[in-house]
N, CA, C and O atoms as CSV, one atom per row, in Angstrom:
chain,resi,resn,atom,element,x,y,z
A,1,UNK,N,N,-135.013,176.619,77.303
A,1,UNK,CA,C,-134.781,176.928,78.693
A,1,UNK,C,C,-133.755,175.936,79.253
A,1,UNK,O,O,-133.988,174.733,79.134
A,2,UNK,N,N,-132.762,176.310,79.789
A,2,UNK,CA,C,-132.027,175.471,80.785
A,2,UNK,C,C,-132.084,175.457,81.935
A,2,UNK,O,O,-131.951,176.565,82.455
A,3,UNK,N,N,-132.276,174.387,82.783
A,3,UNK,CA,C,-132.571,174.409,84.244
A,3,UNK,C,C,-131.419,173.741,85.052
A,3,UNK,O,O,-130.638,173.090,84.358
A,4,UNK,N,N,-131.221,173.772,86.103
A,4,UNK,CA,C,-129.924,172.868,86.657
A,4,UNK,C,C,-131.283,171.869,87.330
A,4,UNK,O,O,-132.391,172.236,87.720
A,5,UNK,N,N,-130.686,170.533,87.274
A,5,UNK,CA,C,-131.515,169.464,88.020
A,5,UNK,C,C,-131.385,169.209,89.306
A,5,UNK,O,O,-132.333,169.079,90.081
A,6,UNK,N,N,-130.064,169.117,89.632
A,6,UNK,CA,C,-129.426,168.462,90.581
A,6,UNK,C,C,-127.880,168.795,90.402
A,6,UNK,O,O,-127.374,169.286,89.392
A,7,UNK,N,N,-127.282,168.464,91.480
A,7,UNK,CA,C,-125.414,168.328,91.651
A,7,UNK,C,C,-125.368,167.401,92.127
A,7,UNK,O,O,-126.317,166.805,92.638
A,8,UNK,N,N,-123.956,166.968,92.057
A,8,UNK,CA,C,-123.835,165.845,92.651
A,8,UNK,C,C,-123.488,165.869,94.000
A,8,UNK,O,O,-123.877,166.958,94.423
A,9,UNK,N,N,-122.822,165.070,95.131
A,9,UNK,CA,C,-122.616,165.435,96.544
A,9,UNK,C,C,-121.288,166.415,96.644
A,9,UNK,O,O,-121.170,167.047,97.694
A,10,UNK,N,N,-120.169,166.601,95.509
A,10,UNK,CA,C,-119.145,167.033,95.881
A,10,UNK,C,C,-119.076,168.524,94.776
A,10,UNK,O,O,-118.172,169.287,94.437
A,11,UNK,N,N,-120.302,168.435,94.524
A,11,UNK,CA,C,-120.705,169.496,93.505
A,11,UNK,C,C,-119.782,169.505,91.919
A,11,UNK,O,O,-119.280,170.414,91.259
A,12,UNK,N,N,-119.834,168.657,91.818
A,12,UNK,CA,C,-119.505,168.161,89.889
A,12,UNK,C,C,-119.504,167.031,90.237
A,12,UNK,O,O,-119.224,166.634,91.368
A,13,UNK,N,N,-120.024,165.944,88.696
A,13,UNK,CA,C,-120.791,167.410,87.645
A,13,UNK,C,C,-122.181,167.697,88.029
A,13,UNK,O,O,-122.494,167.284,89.146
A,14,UNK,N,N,-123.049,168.289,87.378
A,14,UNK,CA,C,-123.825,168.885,87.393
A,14,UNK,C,C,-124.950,168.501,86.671
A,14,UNK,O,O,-124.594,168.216,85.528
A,15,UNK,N,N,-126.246,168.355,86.836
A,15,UNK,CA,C,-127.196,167.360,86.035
A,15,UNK,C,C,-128.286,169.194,85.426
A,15,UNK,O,O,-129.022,169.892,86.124
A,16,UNK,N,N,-127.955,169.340,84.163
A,16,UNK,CA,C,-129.026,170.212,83.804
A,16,UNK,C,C,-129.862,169.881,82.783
A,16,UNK,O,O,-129.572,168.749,82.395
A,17,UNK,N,N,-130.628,170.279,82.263
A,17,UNK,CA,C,-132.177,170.352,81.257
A,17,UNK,C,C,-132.205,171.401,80.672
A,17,UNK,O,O,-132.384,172.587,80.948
A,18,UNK,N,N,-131.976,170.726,79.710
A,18,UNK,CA,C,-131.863,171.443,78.160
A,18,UNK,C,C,-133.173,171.281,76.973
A,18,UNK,O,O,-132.997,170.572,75.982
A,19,UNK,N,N,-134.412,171.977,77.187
A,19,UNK,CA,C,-135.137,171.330,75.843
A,19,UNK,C,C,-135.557,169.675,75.978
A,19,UNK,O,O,-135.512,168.834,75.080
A,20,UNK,N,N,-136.039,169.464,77.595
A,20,UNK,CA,C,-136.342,168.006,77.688
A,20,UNK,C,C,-135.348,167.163,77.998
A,20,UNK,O,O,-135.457,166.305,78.873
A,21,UNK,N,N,-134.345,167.343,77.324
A,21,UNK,CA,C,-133.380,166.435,77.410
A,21,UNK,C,C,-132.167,166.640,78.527
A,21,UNK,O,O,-131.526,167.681,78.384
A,22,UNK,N,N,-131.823,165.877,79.488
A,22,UNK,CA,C,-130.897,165.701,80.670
A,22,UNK,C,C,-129.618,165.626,80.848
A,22,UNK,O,O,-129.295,164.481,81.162
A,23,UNK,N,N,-128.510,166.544,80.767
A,23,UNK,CA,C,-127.059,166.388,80.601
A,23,UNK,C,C,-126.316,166.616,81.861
A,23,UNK,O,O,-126.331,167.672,82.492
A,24,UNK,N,N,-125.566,165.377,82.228
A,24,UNK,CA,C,-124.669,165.667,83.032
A,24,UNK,C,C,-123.174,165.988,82.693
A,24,UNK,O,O,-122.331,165.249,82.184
A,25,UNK,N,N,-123.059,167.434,83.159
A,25,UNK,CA,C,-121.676,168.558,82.738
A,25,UNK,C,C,-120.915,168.559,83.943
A,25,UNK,O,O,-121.410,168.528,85.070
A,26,UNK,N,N,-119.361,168.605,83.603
A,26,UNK,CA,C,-118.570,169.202,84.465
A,26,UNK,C,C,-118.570,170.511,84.835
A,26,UNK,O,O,-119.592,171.153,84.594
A,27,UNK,N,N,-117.623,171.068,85.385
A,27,UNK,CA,C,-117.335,172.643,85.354
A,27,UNK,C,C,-116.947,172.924,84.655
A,27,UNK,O,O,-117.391,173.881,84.020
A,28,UNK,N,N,-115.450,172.026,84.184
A,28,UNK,CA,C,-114.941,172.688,83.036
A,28,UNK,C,C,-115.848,172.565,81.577
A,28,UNK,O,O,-115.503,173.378,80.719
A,29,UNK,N,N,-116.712,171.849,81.292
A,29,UNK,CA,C,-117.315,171.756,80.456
A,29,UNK,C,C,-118.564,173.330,80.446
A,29,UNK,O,O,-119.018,174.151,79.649
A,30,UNK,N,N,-118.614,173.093,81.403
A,30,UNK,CA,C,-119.804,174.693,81.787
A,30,UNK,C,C,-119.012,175.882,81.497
A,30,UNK,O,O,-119.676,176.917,81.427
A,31,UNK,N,N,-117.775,175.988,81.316
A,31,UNK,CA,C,-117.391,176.891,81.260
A,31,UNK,C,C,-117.581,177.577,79.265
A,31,UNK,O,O,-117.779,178.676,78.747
A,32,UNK,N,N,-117.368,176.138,78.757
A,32,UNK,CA,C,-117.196,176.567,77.462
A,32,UNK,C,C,-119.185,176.908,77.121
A,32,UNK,O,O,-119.546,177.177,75.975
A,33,UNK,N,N,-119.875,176.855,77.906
A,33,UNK,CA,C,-121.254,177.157,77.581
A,33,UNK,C,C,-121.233,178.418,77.377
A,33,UNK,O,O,-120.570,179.211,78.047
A,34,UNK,N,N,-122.167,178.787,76.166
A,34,UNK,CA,C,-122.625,180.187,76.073
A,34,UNK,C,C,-124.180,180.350,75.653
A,34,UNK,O,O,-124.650,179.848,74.631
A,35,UNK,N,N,-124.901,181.111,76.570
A,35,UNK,CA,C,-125.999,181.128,76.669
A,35,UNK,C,C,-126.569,182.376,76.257
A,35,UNK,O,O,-126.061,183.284,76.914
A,36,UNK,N,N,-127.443,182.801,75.412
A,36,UNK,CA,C,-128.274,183.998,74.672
A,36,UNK,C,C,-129.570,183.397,75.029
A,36,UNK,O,O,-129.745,182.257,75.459
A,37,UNK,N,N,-130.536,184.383,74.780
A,37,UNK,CA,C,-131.901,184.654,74.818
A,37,UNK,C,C,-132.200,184.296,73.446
A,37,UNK,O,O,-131.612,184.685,72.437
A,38,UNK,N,N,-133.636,183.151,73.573
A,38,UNK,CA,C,-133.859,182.826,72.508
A,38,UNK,C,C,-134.983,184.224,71.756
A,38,UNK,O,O,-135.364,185.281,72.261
A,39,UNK,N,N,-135.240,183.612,70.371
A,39,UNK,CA,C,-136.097,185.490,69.992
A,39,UNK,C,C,-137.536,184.698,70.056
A,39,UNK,O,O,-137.863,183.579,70.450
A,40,UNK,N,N,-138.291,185.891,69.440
A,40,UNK,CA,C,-139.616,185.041,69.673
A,40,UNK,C,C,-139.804,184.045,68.020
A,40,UNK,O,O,-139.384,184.257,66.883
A,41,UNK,N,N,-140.620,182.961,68.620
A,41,UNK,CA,C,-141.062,182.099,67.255
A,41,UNK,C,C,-142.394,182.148,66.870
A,41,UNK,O,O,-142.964,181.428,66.051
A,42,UNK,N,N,-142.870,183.120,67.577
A,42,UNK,CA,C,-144.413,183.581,66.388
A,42,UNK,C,C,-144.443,184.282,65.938
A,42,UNK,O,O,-145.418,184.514,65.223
């Protein structure tokens, strides 16, 4: 799951949650994101 955390005051970058773990991204960095639906694991 990815969540956005927070922005910053001028809106970049961007603080999101990834799997626990906390990344702060630019825009241009968000751009190269590509996001799918994970399948099921049982």
């Amino acid at each position: 799951m990815i969540r956005v955390v927070r922005r910053a005051p001028l809106g970049d970058p961007i603080e999101v949650e990834i799997r626990g773990a906390r990344i702060c991204v630019r825009h241009v960095e968000l751009a190269m994101f590509s996001v799918e639906p994970a399948g099921d694991s049982a």
